[in-house]
BALOBA-1460 file (C-alpha; in Angstrom, 3 decimals):
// residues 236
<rec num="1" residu="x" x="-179.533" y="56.067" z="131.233"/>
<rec num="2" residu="x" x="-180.331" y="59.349" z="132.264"/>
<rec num="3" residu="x" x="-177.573" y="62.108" z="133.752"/>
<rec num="4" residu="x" x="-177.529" y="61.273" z="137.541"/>
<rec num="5" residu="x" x="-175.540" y="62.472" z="140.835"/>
<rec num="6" residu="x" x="-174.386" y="58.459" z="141.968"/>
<rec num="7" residu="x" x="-173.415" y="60.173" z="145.402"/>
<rec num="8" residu="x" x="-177.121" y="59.941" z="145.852"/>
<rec num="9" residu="x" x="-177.177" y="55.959" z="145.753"/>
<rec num="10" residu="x" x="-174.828" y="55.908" z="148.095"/>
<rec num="11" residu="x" x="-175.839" y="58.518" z="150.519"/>
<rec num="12" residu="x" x="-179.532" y="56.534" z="150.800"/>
<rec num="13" residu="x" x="-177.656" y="53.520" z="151.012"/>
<rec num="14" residu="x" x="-175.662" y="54.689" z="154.220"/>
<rec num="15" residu="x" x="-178.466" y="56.651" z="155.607"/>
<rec num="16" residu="x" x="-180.740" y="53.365" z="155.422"/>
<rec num="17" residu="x" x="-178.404" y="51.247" z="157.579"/>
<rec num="18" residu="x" x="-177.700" y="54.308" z="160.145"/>
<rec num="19" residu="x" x="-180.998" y="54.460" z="160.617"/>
<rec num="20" residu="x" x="-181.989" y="50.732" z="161.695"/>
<rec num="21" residu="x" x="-178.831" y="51.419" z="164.663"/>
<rec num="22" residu="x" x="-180.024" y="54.685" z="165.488"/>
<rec num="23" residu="x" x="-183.780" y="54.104" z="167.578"/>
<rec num="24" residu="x" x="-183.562" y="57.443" z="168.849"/>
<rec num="25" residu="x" x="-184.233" y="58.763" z="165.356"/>
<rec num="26" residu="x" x="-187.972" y="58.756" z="163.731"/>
<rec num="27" residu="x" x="-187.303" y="58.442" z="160.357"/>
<rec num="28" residu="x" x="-189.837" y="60.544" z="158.598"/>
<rec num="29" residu="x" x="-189.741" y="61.961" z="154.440"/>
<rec num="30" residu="x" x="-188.658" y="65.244" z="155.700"/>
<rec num="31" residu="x" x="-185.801" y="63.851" z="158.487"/>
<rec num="32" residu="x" x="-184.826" y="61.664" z="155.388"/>
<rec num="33" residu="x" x="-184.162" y="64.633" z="152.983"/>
<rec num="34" residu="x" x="-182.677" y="67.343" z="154.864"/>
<rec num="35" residu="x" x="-179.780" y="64.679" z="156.194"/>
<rec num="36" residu="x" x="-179.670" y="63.898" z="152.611"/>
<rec num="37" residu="x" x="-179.270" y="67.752" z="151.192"/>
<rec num="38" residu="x" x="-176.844" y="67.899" z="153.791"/>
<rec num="39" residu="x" x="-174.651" y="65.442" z="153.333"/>
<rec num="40" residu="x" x="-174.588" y="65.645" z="149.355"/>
<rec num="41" residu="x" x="-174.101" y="68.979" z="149.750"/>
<rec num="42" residu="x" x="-170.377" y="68.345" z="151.623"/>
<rec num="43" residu="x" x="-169.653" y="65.865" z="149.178"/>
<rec num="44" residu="x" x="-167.906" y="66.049" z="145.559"/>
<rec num="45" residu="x" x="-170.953" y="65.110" z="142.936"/>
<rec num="46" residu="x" x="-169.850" y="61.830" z="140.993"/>
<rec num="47" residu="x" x="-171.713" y="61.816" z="137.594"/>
<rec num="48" residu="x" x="-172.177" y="58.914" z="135.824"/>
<rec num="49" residu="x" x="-174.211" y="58.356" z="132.136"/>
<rec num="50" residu="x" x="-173.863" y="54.486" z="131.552"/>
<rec num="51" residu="x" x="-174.695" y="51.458" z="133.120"/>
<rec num="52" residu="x" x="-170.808" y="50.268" z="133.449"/>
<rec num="53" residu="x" x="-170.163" y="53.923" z="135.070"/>
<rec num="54" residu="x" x="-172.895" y="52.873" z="137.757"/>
<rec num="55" residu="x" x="-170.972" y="49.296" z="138.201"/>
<rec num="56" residu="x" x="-167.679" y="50.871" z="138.349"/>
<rec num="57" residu="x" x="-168.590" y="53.058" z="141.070"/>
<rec num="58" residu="x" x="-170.571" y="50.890" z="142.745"/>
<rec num="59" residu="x" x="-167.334" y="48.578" z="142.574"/>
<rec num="60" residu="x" x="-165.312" y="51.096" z="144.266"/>
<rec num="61" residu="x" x="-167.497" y="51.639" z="147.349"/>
<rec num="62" residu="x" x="-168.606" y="47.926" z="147.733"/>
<rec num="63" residu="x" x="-166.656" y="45.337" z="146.466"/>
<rec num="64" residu="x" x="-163.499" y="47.182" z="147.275"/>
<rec num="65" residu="x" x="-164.548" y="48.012" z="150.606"/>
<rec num="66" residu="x" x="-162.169" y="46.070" z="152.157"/>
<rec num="67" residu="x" x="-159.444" y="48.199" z="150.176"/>
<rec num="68" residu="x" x="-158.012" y="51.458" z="151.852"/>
<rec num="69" residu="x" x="-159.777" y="53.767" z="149.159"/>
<rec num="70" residu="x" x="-163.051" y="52.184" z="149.394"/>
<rec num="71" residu="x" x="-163.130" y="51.732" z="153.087"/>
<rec num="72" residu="x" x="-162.183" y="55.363" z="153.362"/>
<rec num="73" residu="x" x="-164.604" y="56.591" z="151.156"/>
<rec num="74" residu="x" x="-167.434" y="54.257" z="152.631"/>
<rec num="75" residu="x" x="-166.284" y="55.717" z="156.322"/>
<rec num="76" residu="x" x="-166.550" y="59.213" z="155.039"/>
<rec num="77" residu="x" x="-170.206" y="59.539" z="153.948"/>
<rec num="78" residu="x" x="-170.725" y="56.976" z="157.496"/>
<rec num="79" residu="x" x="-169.327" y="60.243" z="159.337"/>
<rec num="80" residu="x" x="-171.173" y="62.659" z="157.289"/>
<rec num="81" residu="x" x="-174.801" y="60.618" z="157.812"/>
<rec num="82" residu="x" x="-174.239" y="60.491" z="161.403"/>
<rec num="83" residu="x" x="-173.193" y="64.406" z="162.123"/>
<rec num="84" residu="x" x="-176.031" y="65.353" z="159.838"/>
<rec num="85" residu="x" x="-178.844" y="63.413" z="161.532"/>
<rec num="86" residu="x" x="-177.419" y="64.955" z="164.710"/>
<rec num="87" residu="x" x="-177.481" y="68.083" z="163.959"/>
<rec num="88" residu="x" x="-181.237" y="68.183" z="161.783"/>
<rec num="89" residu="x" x="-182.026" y="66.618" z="165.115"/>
<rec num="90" residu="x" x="-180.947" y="69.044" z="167.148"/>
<rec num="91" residu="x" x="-182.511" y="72.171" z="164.628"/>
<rec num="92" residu="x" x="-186.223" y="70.496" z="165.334"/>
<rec num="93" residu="x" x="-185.679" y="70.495" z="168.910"/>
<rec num="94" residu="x" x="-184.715" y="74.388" z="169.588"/>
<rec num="95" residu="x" x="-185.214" y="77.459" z="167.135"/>
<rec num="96" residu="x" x="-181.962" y="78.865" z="166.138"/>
<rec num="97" residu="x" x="-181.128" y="81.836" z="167.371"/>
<rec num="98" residu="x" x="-180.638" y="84.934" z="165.147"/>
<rec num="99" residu="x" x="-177.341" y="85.527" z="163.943"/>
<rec num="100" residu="x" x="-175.513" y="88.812" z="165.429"/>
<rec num="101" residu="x" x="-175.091" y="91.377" z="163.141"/>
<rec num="102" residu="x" x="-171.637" y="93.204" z="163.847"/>
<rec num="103" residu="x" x="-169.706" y="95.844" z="161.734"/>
<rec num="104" residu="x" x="-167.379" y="94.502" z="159.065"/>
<rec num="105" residu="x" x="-163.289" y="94.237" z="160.351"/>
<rec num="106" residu="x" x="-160.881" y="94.964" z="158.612"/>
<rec num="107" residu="x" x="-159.282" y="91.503" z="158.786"/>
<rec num="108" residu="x" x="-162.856" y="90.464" z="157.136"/>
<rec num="109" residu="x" x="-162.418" y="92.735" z="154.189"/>
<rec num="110" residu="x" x="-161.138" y="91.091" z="151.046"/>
<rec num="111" residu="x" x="-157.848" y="91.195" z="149.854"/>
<rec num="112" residu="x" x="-156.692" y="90.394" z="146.290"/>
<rec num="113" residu="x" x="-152.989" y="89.911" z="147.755"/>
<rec num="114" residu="x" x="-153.997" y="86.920" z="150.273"/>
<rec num="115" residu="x" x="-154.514" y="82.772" z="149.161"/>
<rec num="116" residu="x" x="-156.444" y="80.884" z="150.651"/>
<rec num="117" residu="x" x="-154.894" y="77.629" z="152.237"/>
<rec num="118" residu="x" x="-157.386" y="74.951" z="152.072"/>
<rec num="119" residu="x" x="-156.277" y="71.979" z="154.508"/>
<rec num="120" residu="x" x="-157.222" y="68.473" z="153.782"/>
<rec num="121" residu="x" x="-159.995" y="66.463" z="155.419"/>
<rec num="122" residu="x" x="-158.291" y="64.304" z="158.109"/>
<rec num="123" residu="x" x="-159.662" y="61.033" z="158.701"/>
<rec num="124" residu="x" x="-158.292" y="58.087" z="160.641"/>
<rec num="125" residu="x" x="-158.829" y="55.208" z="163.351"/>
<rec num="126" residu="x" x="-158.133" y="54.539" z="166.518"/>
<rec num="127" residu="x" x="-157.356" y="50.918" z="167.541"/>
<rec num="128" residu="x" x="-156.512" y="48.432" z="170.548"/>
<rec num="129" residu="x" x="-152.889" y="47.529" z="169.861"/>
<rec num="130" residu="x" x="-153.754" y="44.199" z="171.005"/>
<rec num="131" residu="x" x="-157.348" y="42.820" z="170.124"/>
<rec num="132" residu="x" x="-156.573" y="45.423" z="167.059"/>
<rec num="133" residu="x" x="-160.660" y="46.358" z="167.605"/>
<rec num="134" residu="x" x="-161.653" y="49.858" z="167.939"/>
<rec num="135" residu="x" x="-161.412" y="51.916" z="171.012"/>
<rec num="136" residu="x" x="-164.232" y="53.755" z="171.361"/>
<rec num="137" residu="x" x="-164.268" y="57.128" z="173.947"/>
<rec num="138" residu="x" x="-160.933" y="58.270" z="172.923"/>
<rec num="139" residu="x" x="-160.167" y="61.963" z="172.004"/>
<rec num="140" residu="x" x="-158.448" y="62.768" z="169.392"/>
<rec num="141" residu="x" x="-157.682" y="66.703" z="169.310"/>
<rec num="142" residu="x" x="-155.929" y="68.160" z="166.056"/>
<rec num="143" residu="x" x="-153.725" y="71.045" z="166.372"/>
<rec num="144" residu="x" x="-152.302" y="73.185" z="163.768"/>
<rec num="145" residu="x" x="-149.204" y="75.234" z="164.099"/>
<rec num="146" residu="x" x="-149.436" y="74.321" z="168.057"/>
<rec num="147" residu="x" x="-153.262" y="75.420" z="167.918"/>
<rec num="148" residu="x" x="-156.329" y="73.593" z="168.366"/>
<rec num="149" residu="x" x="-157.796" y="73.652" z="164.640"/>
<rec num="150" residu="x" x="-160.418" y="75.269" z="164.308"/>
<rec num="151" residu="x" x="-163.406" y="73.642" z="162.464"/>
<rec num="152" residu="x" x="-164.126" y="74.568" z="159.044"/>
<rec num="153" residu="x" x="-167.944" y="74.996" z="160.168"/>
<rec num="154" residu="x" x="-170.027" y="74.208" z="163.614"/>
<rec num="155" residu="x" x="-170.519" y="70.513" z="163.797"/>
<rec num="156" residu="x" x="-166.559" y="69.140" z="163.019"/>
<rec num="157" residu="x" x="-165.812" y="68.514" z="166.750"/>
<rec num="158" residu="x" x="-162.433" y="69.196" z="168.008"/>
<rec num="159" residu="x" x="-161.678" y="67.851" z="170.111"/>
<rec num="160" residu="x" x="-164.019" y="64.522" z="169.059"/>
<rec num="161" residu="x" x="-164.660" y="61.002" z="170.784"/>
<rec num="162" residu="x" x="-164.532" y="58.128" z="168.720"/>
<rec num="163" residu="x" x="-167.777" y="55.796" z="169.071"/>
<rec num="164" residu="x" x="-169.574" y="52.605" z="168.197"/>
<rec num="165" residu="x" x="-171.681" y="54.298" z="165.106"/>
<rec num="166" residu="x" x="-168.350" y="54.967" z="163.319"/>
<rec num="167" residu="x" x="-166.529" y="51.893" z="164.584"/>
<rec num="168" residu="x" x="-163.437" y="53.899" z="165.740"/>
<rec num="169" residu="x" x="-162.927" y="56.343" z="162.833"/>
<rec num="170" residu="x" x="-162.732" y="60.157" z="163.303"/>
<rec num="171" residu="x" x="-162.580" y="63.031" z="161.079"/>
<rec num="172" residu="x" x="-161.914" y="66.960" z="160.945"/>
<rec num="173" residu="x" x="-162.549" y="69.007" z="158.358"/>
<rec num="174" residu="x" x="-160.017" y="72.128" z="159.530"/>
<rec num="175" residu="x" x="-160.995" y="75.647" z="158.744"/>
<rec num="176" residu="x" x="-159.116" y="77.097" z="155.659"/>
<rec num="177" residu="x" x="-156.566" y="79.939" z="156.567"/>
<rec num="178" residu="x" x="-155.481" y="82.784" z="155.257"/>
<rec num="179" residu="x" x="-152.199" y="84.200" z="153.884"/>
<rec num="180" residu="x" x="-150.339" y="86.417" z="151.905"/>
<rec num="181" residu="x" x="-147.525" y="83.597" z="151.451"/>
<rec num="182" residu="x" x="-148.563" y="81.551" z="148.156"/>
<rec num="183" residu="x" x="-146.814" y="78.192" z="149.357"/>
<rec num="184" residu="x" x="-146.890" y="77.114" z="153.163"/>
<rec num="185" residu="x" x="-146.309" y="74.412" z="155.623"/>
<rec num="186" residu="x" x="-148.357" y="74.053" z="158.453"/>
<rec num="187" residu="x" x="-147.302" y="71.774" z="161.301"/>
<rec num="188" residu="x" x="-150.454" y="68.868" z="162.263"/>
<rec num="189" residu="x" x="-150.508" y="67.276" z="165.752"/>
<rec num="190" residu="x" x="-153.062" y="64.852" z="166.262"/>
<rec num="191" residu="x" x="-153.266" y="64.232" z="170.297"/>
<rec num="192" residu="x" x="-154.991" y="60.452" z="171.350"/>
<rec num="193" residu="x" x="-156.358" y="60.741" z="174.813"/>
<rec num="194" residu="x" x="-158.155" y="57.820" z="176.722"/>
<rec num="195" residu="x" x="-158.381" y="56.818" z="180.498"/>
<rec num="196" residu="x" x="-157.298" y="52.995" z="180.105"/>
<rec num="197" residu="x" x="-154.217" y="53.770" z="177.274"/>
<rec num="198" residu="x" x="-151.108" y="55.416" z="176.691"/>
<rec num="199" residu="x" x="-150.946" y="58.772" z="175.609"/>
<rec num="200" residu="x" x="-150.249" y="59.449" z="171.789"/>
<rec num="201" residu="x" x="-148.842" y="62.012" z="170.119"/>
<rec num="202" residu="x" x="-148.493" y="62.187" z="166.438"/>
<rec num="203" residu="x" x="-146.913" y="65.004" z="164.127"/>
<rec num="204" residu="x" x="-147.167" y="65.851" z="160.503"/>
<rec num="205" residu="x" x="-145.726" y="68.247" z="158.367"/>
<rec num="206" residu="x" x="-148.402" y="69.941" z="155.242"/>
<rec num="207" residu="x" x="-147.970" y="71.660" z="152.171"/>
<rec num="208" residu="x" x="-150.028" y="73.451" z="150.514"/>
<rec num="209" residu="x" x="-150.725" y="75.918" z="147.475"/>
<rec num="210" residu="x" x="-152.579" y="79.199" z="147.914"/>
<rec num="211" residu="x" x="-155.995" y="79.330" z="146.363"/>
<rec num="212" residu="x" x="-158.458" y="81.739" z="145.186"/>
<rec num="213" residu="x" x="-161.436" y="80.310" z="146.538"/>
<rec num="214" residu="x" x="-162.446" y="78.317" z="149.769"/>
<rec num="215" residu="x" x="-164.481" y="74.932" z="149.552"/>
<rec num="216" residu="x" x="-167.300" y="73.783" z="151.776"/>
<rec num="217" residu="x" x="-167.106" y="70.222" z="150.702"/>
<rec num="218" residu="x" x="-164.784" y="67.587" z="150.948"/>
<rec num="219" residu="x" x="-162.797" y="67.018" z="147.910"/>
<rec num="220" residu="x" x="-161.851" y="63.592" z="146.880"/>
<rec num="221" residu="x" x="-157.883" y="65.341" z="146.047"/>
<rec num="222" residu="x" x="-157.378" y="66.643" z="149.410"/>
<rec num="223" residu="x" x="-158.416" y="63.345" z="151.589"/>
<rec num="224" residu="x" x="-155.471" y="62.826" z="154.415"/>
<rec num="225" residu="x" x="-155.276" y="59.570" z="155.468"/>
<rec num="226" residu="x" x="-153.932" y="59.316" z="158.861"/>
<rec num="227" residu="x" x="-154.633" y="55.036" z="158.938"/>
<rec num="228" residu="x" x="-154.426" y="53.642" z="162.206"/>
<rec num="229" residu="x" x="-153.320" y="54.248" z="165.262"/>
<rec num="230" residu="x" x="-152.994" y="51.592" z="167.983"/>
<rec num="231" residu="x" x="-153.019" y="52.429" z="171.213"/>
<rec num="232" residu="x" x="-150.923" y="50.765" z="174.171"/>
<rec num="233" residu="x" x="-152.905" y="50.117" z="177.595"/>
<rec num="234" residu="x" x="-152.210" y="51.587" z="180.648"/>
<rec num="235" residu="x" x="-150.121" y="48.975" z="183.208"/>
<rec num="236" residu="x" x="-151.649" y="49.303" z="186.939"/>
């Protein structure tokens, strides 16, 4: 068995069901490989060399999908599919605009005395506390040190509504910051808003260690799990 990238099985495999619940899409060759150099391309590569690597894998994602792990990991390429056929959508319909050129700031310049802080990818669900099904039309806004979080690049919503295509499941993917400090702790607040339900807010303390480098996918190490959250409805 040849040397092969197994997130690609699984990224067709996701793609091909999106697809059939997604009629607003034509699903042309080209369509079909830009959503997949996108997605792969925010995704870890998994390698494998041997038919019981393949099965194990394939275990993981599929058998075990019922399992937190798996059903996280199934959810997160689902999320990934549907914000990258919205946005190659949106590219064909309107020509991006050129990108303004403005004069380097200081802030910009590098600085061999700063870390990086790379903040995990935040993932969770939002749920009916009663029928326990997902609520869909919620926002869920992230703040970070009593900020809205900014995105880590244009297409991570914040705030973001949950919907049908991703059965109640959101995601951020928070942009990394940067610091002189080599160790910090950032304070999370994830806010739940939605006309028929209670209010929610949640809080969350993070560590994290200073790096060298930033990342621009999501790495299997630095997954946050925020599980579910069920929210109470509103009395009349």
């Amino acid at each position: 068995m040849k040397l092969k990238n197994y997130q690609e099985d699984l990224v067709q495999y996701v793609t091909d069901i999106v697809i059939e619940d997604r009629p607003d899409i034509e699903a042309g060759e080209n369509l079909l490989h830009d959503v997949a150099a996108y997605t792969l391309n925010r995704l870890p590569p998994r390698y494998i060399m041997s038919e019981r690597g393949f099965t194990r894998l394939a275990a993981d994602h599929w058998v075990d999908a019922d399992s937190e792990d798996g059903l996280a990991s199934l959810v997160e390429v689902l999320i990934l599919v549907h914000k990258a056929i919205d946005i190659v959508k949106s590219r064909r319909k309107t020509e991006e605009p050129a990108a303004e050129v403005r004069p380097m700031r200081e802030e910009d310049l590098p600085d061999v005395r700063k870390y990086w802080h790379n903040l995990p990818y935040l993932i969770g669900r939002v749920l009916d506390k009663n029928t326990k099904k997902p609520v869909l039309d919620a926002s869920v806004r992230v703040s970070i040190n009593g900020n809205l979080a900014e995105p880590a690049e244009r297409g991570w919503l914040n705030p973001y509504r949950t919907n049908a295509g991703t059965k109640g499941f959101y995601s951020f993917l928070p942009k990394p910051i940067r610091s002189r400090s080599k160790n910090k702790k950032f304070s999370l607040e994830l806010t739940i808003e939605h006309r028929n339900y209670e209010l929610v807010n949640l809080e969350q303390t993070i560590d994290t260690a200073g790096e060298l480098t930033t990342y621009q996918f999501i790495r299997s190490d630095q997954i946050l799990n925020l599980g579910n959250t069920y929210l109470a409805a509103k009395h009349s």
